[in-house]
C-alpha positions, 0 to 999 in steps of 0.5 A: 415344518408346516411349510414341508407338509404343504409341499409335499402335499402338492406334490402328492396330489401333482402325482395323483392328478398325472395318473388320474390323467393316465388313466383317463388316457388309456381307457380312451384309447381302449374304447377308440381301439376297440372301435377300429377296423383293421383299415383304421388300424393300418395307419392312426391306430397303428400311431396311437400305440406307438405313442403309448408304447413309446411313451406310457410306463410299462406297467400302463402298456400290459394293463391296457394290453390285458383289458383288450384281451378280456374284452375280446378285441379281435386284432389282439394277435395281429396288432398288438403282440408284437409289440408285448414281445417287443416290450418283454425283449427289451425290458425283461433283464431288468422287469423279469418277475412283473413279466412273468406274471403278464404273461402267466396271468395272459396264459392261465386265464384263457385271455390268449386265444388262437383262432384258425387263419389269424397265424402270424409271424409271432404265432407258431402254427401250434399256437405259440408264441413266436420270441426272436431267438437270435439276440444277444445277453451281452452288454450294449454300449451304454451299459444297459443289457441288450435284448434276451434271448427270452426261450433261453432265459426262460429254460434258465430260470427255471433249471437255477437251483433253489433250497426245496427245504425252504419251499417245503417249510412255507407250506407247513402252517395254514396261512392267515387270511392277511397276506399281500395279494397281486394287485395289477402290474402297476408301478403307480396309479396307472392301471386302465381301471380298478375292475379291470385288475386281475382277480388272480390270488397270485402273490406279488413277488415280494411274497411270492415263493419260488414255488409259484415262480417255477409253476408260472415259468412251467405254464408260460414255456407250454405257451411258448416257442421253444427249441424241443432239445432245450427245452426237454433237458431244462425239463430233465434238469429240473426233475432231477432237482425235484426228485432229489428233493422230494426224495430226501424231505420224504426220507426225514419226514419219514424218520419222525413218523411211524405211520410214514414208515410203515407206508414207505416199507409197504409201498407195494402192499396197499392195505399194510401201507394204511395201516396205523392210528388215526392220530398218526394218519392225521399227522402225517396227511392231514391238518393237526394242531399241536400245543401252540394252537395253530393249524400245521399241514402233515407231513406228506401235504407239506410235500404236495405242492412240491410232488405237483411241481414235479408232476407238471414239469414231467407232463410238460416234458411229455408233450414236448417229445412228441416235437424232439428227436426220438433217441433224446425223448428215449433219454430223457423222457425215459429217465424222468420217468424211471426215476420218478417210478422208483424214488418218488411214485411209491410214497405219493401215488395219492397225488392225482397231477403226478399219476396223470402226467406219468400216464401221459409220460407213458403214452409219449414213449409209446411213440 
């Protein structure tokens, strides 16, 4: 017994001395990168990081990757995203969810930056990022998948159908503050340094829900190359889920609340719609505590994350059709918009990101 606690004792510190190692590696190479010129990188740097690409696990690659970025490292474009989209192609069929967040984390915190004359082969004259398209899902003859047609994929994922009554359910009861956190894209201990790991309150996947799964697929398709037909019908596809969704959570909800009657069959009059106690308000809007002690959403809060997925989704769709062809934007544009004007708008016209993305929606028809 002794004897298995000393050895897998070695073995542990073996693993923490090779990641140690790693580590130390990799802020070398960041502070010698952050050093060269781009002559420097033509040719040693250019072979230092096919090393690390080459040899260093994936989560090591989009650490290093991320530090640069918040360091500001001015070839980060030029040198180093083909390489990330090298990377996302070839390894998303198997590390789709920690890629996602890469690239959500790059997006959302302002890390990638486009500056006038850096366009390159991998970024778009509007400043997005530029993923082949002409590759195939099939098999390659080893059994491992081959490289994904990452747009595609990323329409995919977002349109797969999901049960927006469990979704809906989480948001019920005021989370604890012991809850998992993202803490890097590390599979080890392999991150370029602690500091340097995001401040992000992002969930990993493992308690991730699908409702932060779809918002970060809806900010990295805004950052993203991507064929405006496909994407405004992923778009409408996944309204139509939305919608419907929303509709009918809004509907039972509605069956349990007198306040929310009323505001459902007064829709159109404002000051009928407010109508009713202050507890039934509170239970329908607000926080409320019932007989087992804990903090609940209202009803209507319960839905806001779910209306604000809508809303981003429809101002996504709205920007994409000043790049679409003009009858498609007149169907699909126009029939989320209806859609939403007449089942959704009445109910939660208090959610400030679905009135603006509607108004955003109405000036693209305009054109």
């Amino acid at each position: 017994m002794l004897a298995n606690d000393v050895e897998a004792s070695q073995m542990i510190d073996n693993d923490k001395a090779v990641a140690i190692m790693a580590h130390e590696r990799i802020k070398w190479l960041v502070g010698l990168l952050m050093q060269c010129n781009v002559q420097d990188m033509a040719s040693t740097g250019k072979l230092m990081l096919d090393m690390v690409v080459s040899n260093e696990p994936m989560s090591t690659v989009l650490s290093m990757a991320l530090t640069l970025a918040r360091l500001g490292w001015a070839q980060w474009n030029q040198i180093l995203l083909p390489y990330l989209i090298r990377i996302t192609v070839d390894h998303w069929a198997e590390n789709r969810d920690v890629l996602l967040l890469f690239w959500t984390e790059l997006f959302q915190n302002g890390l990638f930056k486009v500056q006038t004359g850096s366009i390159t082969l991998t970024v778009t004259s509007r400043g997005q990022v530029l993923f082949p398209t002409k590759t195939s899902e099939k098999s390659t003859g080893n059994g491992k998948a081959g490289p994904i047609n990452i747009p595609q994929a990323l329409v995919d994922w977002l349109i797969a159908p999901v049960d927006w009554k469990a979704v809906a359910d989480q948001q019920q009861t005021i989370p604890t503050t012991e809850h998992d956190e993202f803490g890097g894209f590390e599979d080890g201990a392999s991150d370029v340094d602690q500091d340097d790991r995001s401040t992000s309150e992002a969930p990993s996947h493992g308690v991730a829900s699908e409702l932060a799964i779809k918002s970060a697929l809806l900010c990295v398709l805004s950052h993203v190359s991507v064929d405006p037909s496909v994407l405004l019908d992923g778009l409408h596809t996944l309204i139509g889920q939305l919608v419907a969704a929303v509709t009918q959570l809004t509907a039972q909800m509605a069956e349990n609340s007198e306040y929310l009657q009323n505001v459902a069959s007064n829709s159109g009059e404002q000051g009928d719609a407010m109508q009713g106690d202050d507890d039934s308000a509170s239970m329908a809007l607000g926080l409320f505590t019932p007989k087992d002690g804990r903090l609940y959403w209202g009803a209507y809060h319960q839905l806001f994350p779910l209306v604000s997925l809508l809303g981003s989704a429809l101002k996504l769709e709205a920007s994409a059709a000043f790049h679409a062809p003009p009858r498609l934007v007149a169907e699909k544009l126009m029939d989320s918009w209806c859609l939403i004007l007449d089942r959704v708008l009445p109910a939660h016209s208090t959610n400030p990101l679905l009135v603006e993305s509607m108004f955003k929606a109405a000036d693209a028809l305009k054109f």
